[in-house]
C-alpha positions as CSV (number, residue, x, y, z in Angstrom):
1,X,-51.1,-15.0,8.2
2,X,-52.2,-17.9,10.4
3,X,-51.0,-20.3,7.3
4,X,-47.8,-18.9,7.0
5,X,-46.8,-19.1,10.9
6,X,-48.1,-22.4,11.2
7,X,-45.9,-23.7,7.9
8,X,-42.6,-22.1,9.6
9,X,-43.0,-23.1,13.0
10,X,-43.7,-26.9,11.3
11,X,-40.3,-26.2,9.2
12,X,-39.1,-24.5,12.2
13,X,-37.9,-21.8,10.0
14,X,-38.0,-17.8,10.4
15,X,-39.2,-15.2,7.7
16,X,-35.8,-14.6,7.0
17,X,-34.7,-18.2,5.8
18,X,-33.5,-18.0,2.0
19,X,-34.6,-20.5,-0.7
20,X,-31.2,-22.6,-0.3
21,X,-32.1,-22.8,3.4
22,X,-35.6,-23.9,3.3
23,X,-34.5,-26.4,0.4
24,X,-31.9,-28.5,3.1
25,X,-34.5,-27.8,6.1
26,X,-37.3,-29.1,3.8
27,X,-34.7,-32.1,2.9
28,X,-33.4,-33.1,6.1
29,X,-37.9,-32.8,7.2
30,X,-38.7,-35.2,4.5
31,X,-35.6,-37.8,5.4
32,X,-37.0,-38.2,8.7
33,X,-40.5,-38.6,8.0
34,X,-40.7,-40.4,4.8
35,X,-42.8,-43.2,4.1
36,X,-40.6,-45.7,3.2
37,X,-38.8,-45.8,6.8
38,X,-42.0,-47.2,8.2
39,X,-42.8,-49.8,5.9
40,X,-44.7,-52.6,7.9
41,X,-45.8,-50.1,10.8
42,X,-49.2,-49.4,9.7
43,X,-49.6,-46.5,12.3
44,X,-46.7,-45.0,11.4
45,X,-46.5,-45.1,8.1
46,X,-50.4,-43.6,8.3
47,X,-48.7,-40.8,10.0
48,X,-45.4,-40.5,8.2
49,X,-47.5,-40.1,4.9
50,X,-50.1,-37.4,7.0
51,X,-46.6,-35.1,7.7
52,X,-44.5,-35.6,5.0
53,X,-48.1,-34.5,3.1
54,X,-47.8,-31.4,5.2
55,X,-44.6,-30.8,4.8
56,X,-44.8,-30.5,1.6
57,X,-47.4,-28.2,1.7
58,X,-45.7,-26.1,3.7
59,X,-42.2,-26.3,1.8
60,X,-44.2,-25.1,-1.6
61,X,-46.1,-22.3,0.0
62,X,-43.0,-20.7,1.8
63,X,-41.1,-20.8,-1.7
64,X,-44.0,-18.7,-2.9
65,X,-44.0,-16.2,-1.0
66,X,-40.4,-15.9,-0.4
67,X,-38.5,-12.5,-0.8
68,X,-36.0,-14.4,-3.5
69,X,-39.3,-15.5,-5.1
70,X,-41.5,-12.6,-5.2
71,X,-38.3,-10.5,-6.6
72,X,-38.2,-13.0,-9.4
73,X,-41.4,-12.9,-10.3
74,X,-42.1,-9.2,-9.5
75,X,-41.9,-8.0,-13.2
76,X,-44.2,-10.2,-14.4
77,X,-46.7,-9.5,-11.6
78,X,-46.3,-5.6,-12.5
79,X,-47.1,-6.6,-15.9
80,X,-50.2,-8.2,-15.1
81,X,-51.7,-6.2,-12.6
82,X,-50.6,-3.4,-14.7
83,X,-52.3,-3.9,-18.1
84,X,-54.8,-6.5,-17.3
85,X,-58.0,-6.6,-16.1
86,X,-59.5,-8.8,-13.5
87,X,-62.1,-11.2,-14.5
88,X,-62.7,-13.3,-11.5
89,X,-62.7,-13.4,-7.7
90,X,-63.0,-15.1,-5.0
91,X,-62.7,-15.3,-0.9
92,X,-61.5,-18.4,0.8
93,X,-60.3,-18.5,4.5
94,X,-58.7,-15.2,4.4
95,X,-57.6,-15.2,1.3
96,X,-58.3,-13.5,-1.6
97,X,-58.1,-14.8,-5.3
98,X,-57.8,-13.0,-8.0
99,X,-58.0,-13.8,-11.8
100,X,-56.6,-11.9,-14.6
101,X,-57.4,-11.6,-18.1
102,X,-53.9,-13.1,-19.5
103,X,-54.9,-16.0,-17.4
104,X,-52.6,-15.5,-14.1
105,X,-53.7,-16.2,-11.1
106,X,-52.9,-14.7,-7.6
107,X,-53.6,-15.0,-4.2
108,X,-53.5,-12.8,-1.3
109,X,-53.1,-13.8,2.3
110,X,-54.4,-12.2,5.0
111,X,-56.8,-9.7,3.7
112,X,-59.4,-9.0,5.8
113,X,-63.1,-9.9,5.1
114,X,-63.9,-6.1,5.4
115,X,-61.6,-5.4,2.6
116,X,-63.3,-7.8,0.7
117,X,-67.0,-6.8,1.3
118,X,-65.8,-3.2,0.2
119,X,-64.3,-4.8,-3.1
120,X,-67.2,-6.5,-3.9
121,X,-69.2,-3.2,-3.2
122,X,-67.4,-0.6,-5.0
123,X,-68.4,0.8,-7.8
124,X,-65.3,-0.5,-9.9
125,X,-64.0,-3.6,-8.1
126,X,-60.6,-3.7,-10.4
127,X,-59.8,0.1,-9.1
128,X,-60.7,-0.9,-6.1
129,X,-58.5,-3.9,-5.9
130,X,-55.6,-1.9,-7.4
131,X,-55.7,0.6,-5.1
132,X,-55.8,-1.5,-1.5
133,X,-55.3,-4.9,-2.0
134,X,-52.7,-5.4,-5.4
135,X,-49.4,-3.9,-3.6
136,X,-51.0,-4.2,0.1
137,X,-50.9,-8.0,1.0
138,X,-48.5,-10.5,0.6
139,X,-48.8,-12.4,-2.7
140,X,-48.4,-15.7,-5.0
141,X,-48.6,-16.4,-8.1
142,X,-51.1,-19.8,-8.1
143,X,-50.2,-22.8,-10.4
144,X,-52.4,-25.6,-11.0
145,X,-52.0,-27.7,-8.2
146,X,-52.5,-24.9,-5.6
């Protein structure tokens, strides 16, 4: 949850800003910060390349979790978690990855360590996981460059 606050208050944007709206703000971020403006000013181009680096960041991971999103990809996320099993996890920094046998990947932001020490201890981590963690936390679908 710290992620995504940090990545709107750097796009200065609200959890109710629509793709379109994150696309111009994400626009207008980059046209002010871009590299190119600071060509010969070695400090700043150092730190035009550092922002527009986390701007980016931030643009891609609020697409991914945004309702508009989520809604399009919500039938194949019900397919997956539906008829697949999961053959992999992991816990990074609050965030839980998870992957499935047809190959998706997904992460989950914000679940708490506890959650995931009682995963890994239950008797059938994939019930488990269905059960309190699947339709419980916020969720993306990961691509390779996450």
């Amino acid at each position: 949850m710290k992620k995504i606050v940090e990545y709107r208050k750097l796009l200065n944007v609200d959890k109710t800003a629509e793709l379109k709206d994150l696309k111009k703000i994400y626009r207008d971020a980059m046209k002010e910060c871009h590299p190119d403006k600071f060509q010969g000013d070695e400090a700043g181009l150092k730190a035009a390349e550092d922002k527009s680096k986390a701007i980016i960041e931030a643009y891609h991971f609020l697409v991914s979790i945004n309702p508009e999103t989520i809604k399009a990809n919500l039938p194949e996320y019900t397919e997956t978690i539906s008829t697949t099993s999961i053959t992999d996890y992991k816990f990074v920094d609050g965030r839980l990855i998870i992957d499935f046998s047809n190959g998706s990947v997904y992460e989950y932001i914000s679940v708490p360590k506890a959650t995931y020490v009682k995963m890994v201890n239950a008797d059938s981590p994939g019930r488990f996981a269905k059960r309190h963690i699947l339709n419980n936390f916020t969720w993306r679908k990961k691509t390779n460059q996450d």
